[in-house]
C-alpha positions in Angstrom: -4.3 14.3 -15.0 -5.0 10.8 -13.5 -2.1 8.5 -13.0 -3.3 5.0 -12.1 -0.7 2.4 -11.1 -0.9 -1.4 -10.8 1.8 -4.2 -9.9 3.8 -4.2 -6.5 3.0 -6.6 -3.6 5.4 -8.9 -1.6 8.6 -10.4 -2.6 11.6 -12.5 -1.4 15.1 -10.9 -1.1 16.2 -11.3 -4.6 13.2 -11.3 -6.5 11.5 -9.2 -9.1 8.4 -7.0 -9.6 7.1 -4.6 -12.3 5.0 -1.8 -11.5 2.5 -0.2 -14.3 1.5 3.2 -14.1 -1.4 3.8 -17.1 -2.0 7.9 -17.8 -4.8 9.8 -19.1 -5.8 13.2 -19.1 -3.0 15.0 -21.0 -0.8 14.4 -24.1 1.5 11.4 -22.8 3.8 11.1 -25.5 4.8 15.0 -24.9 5.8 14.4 -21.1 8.8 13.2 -19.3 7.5 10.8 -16.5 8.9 9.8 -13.1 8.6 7.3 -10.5 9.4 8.2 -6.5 9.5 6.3 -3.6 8.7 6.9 0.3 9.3 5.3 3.1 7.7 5.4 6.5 8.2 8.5 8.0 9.9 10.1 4.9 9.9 12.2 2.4 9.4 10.6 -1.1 12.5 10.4 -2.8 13.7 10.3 -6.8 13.9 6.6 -8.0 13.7 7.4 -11.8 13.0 9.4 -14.3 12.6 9.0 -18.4 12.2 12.0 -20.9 9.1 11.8 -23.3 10.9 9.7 -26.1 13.0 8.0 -24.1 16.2 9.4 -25.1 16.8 10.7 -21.4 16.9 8.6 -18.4 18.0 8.6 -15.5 17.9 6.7 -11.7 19.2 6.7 -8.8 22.3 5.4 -7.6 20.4 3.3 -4.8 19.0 1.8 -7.7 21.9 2.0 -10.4 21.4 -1.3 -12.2 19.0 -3.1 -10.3 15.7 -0.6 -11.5 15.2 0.7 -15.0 12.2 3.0 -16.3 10.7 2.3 -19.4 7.5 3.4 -21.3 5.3 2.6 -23.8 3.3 5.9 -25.6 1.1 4.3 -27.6 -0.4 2.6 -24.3 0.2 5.7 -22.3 2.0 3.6 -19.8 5.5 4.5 -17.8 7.1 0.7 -16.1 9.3 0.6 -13.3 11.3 -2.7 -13.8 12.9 -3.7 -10.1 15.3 -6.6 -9.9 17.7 -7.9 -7.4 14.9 -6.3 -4.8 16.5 -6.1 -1.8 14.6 -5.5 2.1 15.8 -1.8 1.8 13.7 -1.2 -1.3 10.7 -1.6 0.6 8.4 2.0 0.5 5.5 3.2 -1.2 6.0 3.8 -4.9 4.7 6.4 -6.8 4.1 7.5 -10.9 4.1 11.1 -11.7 5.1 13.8 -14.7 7.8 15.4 -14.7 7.8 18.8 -13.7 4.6 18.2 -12.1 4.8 18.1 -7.7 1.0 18.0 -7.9 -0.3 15.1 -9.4 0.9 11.4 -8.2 -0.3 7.8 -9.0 -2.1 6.5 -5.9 0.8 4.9 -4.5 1.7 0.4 -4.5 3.3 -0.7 -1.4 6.2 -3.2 -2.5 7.6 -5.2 0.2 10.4 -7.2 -0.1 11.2 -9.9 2.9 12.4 -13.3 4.2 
């Protein structure tokens, strides 16, 4: 399993980012994927979650209408869409399959500030 994520970085209050986690290793389009979140100190937490064929998903109420999870199969790609960012978003962010404790993206730092 190799999870390999791209997007994050530094944003205002407000603002918008999409992280990109692209799979490999195992059949994509057969696994529910997740996205967690830590922050200093802490233990990673559930930001959102999205069944193999996207007719489950789920996120957090932290996030409840601000994030959504999407995914693309064909690209063996899982998107965590972030709006209305706000400065208590800020944490590590990490990809990873359902079920699966053991194998994570490498982690994007998203920052949001003033």
């Amino acid at each position: 399993v190799q999870l390999v994520q791209s997007g994050g970085g530094e944003v205002q209050p407000g603002g918008s980012l999409r992280l990109s986690c692209k799979a490999s290793g195992f059949t994509f389009s057969s696994k529910g994927m997740k996205w967690y979140r830590q922050f200093p100190g802490k233990e990673r937490e559930f930001v959102a979650t999205i069944s193999a064929h996207e007719d489950f998903v789920r996120v957090a109420d932290s996030v409840k209408g601000r994030f959504s999870i999407s995914r693309d199969n064909l690209q063996s790609t899982v998107y965590l869409q972030m709006n209305s960012l706000k400065p208590e978003d800020t944490a590590t962010y990490y990809c990873g399959v359902w079920g699966d404790d053991e194998n994570w993206g490498q982690g994007t730092q998203v920052t949001v500030s003033s």
